[in-house]
C-alpha positions in Angstrom: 71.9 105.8 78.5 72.9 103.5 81.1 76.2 101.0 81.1 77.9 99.0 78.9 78.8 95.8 79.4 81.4 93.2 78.0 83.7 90.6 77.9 86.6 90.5 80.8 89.4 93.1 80.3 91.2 92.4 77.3 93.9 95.2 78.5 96.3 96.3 75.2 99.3 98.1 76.1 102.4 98.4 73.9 104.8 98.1 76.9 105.7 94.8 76.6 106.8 96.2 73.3 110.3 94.8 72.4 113.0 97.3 71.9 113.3 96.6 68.4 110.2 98.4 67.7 111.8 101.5 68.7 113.8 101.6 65.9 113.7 104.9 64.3 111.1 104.3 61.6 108.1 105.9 60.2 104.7 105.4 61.3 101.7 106.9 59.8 98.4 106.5 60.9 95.3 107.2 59.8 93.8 110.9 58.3 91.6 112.6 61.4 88.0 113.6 60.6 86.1 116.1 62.5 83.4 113.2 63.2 85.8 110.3 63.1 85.9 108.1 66.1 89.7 107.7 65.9 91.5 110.2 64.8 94.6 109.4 63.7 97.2 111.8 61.0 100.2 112.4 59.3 103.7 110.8 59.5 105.7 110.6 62.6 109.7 110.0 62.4 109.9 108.0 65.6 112.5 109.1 67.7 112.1 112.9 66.5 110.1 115.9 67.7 109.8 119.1 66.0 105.6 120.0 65.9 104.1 116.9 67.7 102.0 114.8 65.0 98.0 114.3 64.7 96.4 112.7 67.2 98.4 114.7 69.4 99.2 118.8 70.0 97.1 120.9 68.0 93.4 121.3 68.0 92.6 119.0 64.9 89.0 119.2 62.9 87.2 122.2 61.2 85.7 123.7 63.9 89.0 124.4 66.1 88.4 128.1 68.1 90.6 130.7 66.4 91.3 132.0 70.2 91.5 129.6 73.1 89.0 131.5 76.3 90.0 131.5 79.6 88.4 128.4 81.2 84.7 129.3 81.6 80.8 128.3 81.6 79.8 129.5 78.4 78.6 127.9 75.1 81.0 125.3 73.3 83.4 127.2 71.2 84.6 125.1 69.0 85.3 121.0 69.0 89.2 119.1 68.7 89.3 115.9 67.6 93.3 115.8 68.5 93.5 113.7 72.1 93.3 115.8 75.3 94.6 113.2 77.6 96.5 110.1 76.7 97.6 107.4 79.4 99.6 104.1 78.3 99.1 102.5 81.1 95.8 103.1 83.9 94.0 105.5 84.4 92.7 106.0 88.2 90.3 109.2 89.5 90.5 109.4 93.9 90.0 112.2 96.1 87.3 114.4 95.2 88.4 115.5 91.5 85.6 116.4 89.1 86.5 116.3 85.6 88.7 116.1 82.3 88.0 118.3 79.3 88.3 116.6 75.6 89.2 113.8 74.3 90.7 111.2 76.3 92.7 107.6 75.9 93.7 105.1 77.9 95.3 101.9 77.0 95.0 100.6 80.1 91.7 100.4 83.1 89.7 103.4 83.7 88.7 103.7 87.7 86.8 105.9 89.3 86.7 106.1 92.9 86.4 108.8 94.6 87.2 108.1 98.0 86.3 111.1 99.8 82.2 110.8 99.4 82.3 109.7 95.8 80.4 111.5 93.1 80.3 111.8 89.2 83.1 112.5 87.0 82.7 114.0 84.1 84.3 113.1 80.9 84.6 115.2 77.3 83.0 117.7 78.1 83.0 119.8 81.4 81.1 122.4 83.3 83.9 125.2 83.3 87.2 124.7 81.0 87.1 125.8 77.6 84.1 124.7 77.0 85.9 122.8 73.5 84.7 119.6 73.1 85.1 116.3 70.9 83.4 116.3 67.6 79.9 114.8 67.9 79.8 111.0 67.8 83.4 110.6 68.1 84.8 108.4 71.0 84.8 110.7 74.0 86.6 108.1 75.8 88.5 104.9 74.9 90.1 102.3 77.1 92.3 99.4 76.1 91.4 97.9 79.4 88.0 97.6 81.8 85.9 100.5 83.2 85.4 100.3 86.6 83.1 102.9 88.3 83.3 102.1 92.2 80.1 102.0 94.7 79.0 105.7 95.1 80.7 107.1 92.2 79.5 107.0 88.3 80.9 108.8 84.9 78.7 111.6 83.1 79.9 111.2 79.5 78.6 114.3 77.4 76.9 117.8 77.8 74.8 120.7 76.5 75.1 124.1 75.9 72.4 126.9 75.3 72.4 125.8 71.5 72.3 122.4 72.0 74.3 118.8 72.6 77.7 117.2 72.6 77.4 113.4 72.4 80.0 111.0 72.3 80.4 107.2 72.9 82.2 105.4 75.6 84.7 102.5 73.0 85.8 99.6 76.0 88.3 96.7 75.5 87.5 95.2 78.6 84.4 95.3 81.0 82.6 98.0 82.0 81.2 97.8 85.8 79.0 100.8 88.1 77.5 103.8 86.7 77.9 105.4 83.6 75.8 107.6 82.1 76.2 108.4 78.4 74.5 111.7 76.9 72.1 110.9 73.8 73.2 109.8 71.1 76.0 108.8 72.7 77.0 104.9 72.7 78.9 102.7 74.8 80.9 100.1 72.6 82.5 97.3 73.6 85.2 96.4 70.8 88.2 94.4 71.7 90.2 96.2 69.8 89.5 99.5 71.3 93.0 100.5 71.9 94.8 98.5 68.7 94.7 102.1 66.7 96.8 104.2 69.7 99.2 101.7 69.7 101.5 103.9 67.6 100.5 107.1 69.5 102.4 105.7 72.8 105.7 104.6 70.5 105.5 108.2 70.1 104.8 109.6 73.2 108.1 107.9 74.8 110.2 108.7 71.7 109.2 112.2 72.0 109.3 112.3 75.7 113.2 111.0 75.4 114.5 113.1 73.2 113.3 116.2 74.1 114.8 115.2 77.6 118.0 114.7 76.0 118.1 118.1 74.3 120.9 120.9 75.6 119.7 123.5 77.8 119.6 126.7 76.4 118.4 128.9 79.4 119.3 128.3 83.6 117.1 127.8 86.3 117.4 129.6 90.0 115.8 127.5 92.9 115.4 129.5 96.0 112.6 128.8 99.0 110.0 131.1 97.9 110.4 130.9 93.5 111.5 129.3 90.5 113.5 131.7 88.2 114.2 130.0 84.5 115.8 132.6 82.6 116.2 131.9 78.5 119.0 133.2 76.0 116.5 136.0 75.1 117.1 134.1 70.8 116.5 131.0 70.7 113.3 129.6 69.0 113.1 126.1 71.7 114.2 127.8 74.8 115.0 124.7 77.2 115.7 124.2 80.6 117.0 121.0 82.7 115.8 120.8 86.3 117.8 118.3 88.5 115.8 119.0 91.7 112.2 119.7 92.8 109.9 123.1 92.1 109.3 123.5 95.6 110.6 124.4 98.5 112.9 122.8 100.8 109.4 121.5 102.9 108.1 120.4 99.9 105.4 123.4 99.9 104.9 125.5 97.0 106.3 128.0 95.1 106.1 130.5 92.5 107.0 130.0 88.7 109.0 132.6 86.8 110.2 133.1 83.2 112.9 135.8 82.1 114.4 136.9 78.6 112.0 134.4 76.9 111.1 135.5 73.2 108.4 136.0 72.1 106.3 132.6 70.6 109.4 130.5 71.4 108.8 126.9 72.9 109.5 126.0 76.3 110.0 123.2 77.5 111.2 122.0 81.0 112.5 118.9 81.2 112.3 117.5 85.1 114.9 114.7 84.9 115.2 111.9 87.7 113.1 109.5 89.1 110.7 111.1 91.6 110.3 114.9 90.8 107.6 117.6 91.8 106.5 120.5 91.1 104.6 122.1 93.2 103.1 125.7 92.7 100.5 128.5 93.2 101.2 129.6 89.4 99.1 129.9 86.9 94.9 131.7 86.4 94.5 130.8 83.0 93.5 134.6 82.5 94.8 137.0 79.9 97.6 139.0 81.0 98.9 135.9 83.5 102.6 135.3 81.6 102.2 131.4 81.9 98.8 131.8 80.2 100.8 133.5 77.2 103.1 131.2 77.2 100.5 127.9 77.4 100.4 127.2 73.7 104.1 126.1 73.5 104.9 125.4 77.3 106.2 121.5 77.6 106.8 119.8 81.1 108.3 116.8 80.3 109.2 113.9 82.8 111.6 111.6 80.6 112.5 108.8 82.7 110.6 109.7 85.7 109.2 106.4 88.0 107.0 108.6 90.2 106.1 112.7 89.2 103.7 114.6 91.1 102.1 117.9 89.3 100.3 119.8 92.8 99.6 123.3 94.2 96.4 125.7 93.8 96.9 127.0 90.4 95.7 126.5 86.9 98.5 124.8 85.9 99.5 126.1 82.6 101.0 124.1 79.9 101.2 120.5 78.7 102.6 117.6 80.4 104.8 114.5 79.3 106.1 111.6 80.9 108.0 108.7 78.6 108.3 105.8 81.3 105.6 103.5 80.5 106.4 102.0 83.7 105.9 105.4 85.7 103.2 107.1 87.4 102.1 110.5 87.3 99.5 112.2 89.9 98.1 115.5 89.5 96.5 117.1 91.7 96.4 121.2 90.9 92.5 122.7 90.7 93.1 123.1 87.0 95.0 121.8 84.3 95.1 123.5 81.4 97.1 121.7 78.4 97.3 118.3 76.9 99.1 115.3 79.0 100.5 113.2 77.2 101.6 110.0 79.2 103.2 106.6 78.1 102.6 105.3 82.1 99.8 105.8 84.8 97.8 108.8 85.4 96.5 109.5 88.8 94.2 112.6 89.0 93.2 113.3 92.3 92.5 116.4 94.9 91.1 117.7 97.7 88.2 119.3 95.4 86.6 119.6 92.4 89.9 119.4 90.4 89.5 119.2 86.8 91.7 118.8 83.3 90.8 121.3 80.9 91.7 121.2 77.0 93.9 123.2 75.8 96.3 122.5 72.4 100.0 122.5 72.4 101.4 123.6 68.9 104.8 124.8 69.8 107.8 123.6 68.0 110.2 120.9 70.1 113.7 120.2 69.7 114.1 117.1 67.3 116.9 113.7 67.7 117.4 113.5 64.2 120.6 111.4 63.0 123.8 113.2 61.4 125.0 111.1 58.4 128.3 109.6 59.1 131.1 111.7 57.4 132.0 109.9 54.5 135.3 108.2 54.0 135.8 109.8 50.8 136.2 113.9 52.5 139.3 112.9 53.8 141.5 109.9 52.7 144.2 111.0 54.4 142.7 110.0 57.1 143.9 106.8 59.2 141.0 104.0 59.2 141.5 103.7 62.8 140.3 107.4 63.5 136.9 106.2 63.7 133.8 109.0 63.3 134.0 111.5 66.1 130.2 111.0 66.7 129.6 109.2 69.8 127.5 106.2 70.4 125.5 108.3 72.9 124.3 111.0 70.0 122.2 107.9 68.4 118.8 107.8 69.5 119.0 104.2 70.0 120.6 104.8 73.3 116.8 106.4 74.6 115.4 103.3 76.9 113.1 105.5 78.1 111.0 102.5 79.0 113.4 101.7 81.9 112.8 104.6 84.9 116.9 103.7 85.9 118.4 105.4 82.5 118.7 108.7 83.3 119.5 111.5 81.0 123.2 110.9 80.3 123.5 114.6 78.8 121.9 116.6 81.4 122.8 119.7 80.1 123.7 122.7 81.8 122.3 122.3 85.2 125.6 121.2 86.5 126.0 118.2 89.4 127.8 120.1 91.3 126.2 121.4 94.6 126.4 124.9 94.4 124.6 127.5 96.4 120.7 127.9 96.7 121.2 130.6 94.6 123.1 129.6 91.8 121.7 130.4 88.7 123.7 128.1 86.8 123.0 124.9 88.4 119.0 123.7 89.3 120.1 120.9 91.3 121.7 123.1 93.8 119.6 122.4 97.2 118.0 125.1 98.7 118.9 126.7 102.2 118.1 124.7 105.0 117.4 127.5 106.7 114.5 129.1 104.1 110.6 128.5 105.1 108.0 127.1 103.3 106.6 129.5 101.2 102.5 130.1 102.0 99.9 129.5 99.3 99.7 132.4 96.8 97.3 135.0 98.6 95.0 134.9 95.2 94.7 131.0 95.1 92.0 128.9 96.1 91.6 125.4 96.6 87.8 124.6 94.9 85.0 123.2 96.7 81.5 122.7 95.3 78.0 121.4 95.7 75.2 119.6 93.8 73.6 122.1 91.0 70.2 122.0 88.9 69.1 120.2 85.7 69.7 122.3 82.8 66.5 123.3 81.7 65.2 121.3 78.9 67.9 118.5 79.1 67.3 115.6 80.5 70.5 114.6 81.0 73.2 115.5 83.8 75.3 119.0 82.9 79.1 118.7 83.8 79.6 119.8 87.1 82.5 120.5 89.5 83.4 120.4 93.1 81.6 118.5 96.0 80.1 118.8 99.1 77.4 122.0 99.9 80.4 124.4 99.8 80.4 127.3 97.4 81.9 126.7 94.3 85.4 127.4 93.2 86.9 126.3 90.6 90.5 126.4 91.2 90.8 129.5 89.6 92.7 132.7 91.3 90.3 134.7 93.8 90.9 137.1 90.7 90.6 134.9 88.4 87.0 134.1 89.4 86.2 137.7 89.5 87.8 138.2 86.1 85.1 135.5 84.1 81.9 137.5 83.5 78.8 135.4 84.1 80.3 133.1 86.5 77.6 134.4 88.9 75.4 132.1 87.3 77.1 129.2 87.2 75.5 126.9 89.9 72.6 127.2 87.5 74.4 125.9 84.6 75.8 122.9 85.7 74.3 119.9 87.1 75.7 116.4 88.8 77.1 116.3 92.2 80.6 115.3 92.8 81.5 114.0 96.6 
């Protein structure tokens, strides 16, 4: 299947939104089906969290894996319907990454252009991740924008396994312009409306995003030059931490990630509040017995108000990301990502190889914004009229612009202001030593390289394929990791395209 072609961009954001429609309200939208080409469910309370709703977090459909593998090369194991990767704004592929697992939105323009020697990127389904994929038919990919596939470069759309195909269509506002190749009986579809049904979906994404970012810390994080220490309440069911400051160290290199006195299937979620943060890391294989691969499931990194966040290092990044600024930007660049990413701005996935987004569910159970009635006159007429409620203006979740990058979290809980030492487990946005060294890549992690790989027999389409270049394949994962996932000996033969 060749390119689509349509009418000029008809881009469909809701960020010109006006603030009355973030009213707290509900918003249902439509029931998902495992072949439906938008899947939309259930009710939202905008400007609440708790289990995030259908499109979004779990796997969706009947055929959802009962386990999640370790990202691998194997037959599909199941197919999600919920949305992998959602982007309010752009969406823009540079550098040399490779691919993005699932199902995947963006209300804005979807560019590919992989600088450094171009190649294909490949979309829904990929050559190593979990290997589950959209439900057959469905929209693979939608944009509320134009696709716009630079010289050099094209989009793979699709895949096979041993048993057979997934196929998906390509569903465009805008125009579509370069390569893109569409696995049989796969469609592209230009429809002006592409984006109208995941209008809702962003409301929620920056309602969400805001008030889990305004939720009390329950658990303190310790910043020194070499590691990240967040250390829960060992009780708590939403076990949350406020970081004030970078996950790096003081050169900006990378560092290692560790959780303390967390119980067992308790969410996590680490709210990175201020305008610019990082995290940058060797943590993370994605392999059983790795504690951030336990704790994947119901691990949040949310960027609330965040302009410009940056997700890097040589891990598989474990977890699922979210950033409420529809005016922000948000650039990863680890080998692997493995968990939704949820954004209400720009994504920019990029790398120095073939880096890829894998799809991975998050069904954990976030803190909620919901409003406490106001105490009724009636419990105390004793009471002077002028005593007004003792609940603040700033509890009401009207007070969440998280549209505007300059409100910052006014309740950053307990990561206190106020510099204290590097090692200060009470206060994240203490600054590390000026005298500590950048800590070296983890001796276990990779950066991936690849090169071109055969035609699946019997297909005549393009397998998913990662990396670039006549370099042996790596795949972001751990040296360990790669020695962990039997029958990744024989991968170069199961995966075909060529990425730059």
């Amino acid at each position: 299947m060749g390119q689509g072609t349509g009418t000029p961009d008809h881009r469909t954001t809701a960020v010109n939104r006006t603030p009355a429609t973030r009213g707290r309200r509900a918003v249902r939208v439509a029931v998902a089906t495992a072949v439906a080409a938008l899947p939309m469910a259930a009710v939202l309370t905008v400007g609440s969290a708790a289990p995030l709703a259908p499109p979004l977090g779990a796997c969706t459909g009947p055929d959802c894996p009962a386990t999640w593998p370790p990202p691998n090369n194997g037959d599909f194991t199941g197919r999600d319907a919920s949305i992998n990767v959602f982007t309010g704004g752009d969406y823009t592929v540079t550098g040399r990454a490779a691919e993005v697992e699932g199902k995947i939105v963006a209300l804005g323009n979807l560019t590919v252009d992989k600088s450094q020697g171009g190649g294909a990127y490949n979309m829904g389904v990929v050559g190593v991740g979990s290997r589950v994929v959209p439900p057959n038919g469905s929209d693979f990919v939608t944009t509320g924008g134009r696709v716009d596939v630079r010289s050099g470069n094209r989009i793979l759309i699709g895949g096979s396994d041993s048993k057979g195909q997934a196929f998906g269509n390509l569903r465009h506002a805008g125009s579509v312009s370069g390569t893109v190749n569409i696995d049989p009986t796969g469609r592209s579809i230009q429809d002006p409306n592409a984006a109208a049904p995941y209008q809702e979906v962003l409301t929620q994404i920056e309602e969400v995003s805001d008030c889990v970012g305004r939720a009390t810390a329950t658990g303190t994080v310790n910043v020194t030059n070499s590691e990240a220490t967040f250390t829960g309440d060992g009780t708590s069911r939403k076990q949350v931490f406020n970081v004030t400051r970078n996950l790096a160290s003081p050169s900006g290199g990378q560092i290692g990630l560790v959780f303390n006195n967390i119980p067992a299937g308790a969410t996590v979620v680490v709210n990175m509040l201020g305008d610019s943060p990082v995290i940058n890391t060797y943590t993370g294989t994605g392999l059983p017995g790795d504690q951030t691969t336990a704790m994947r499931s119901k691990l949040m990194w949310n960027f609330p108000t965040a302009t410009s966040a940056e997700i890097r290092g040589s891990a598989q990044f474990q977890g699922s990301v979210m950033a409420g600024n529809p005016g922000g930007t948000t650039t990863i660049s680890q080998p692997g990502m493995d968990g939704r990413v949820y954004l209400a701005g720009n994504l920019i996935h990029t790398g120095t190889g073939g880096y890829e987004i894998h799809s991975y569910p998050f069904d954990g159970d976030l803190p909620d914004c919901k409003v406490s009635p106001s105490p009724s006159p009636s419990t105390s007429p004793s009471s002077s009229p002028s005593s007004s409620p003792s609940s603040s203006p700033s509890s009401s979740p009207s007070s969440s612009p998280s549209s505007s990058p300059s409100s910052s979290p006014s309740s950053s809980p307990s990561s206190s202001p106020t510099p204290s030492p590097t090692a200060s487990s009470t206060s994240p946005s203490a600054s590390p030593s000026s005298s500590g060294h950048p800590t070296s890549h983890h001796p276990t992690s990779h950066h991936p390289t690849g090169h071109p790989t055969s035609h699946h027999p019997g297909h005549g389409g393009e397998l998913p394929s990662t990396g670039a270049g006549s370099a042996p394949v790596v795949f972001g994962l751990a040296g360990v990791g790669l020695l962990g996932l039997g029958g990744l000996a024989v991968l170069a033969a199961r995966r075909r395209g060529r990425h730059g």
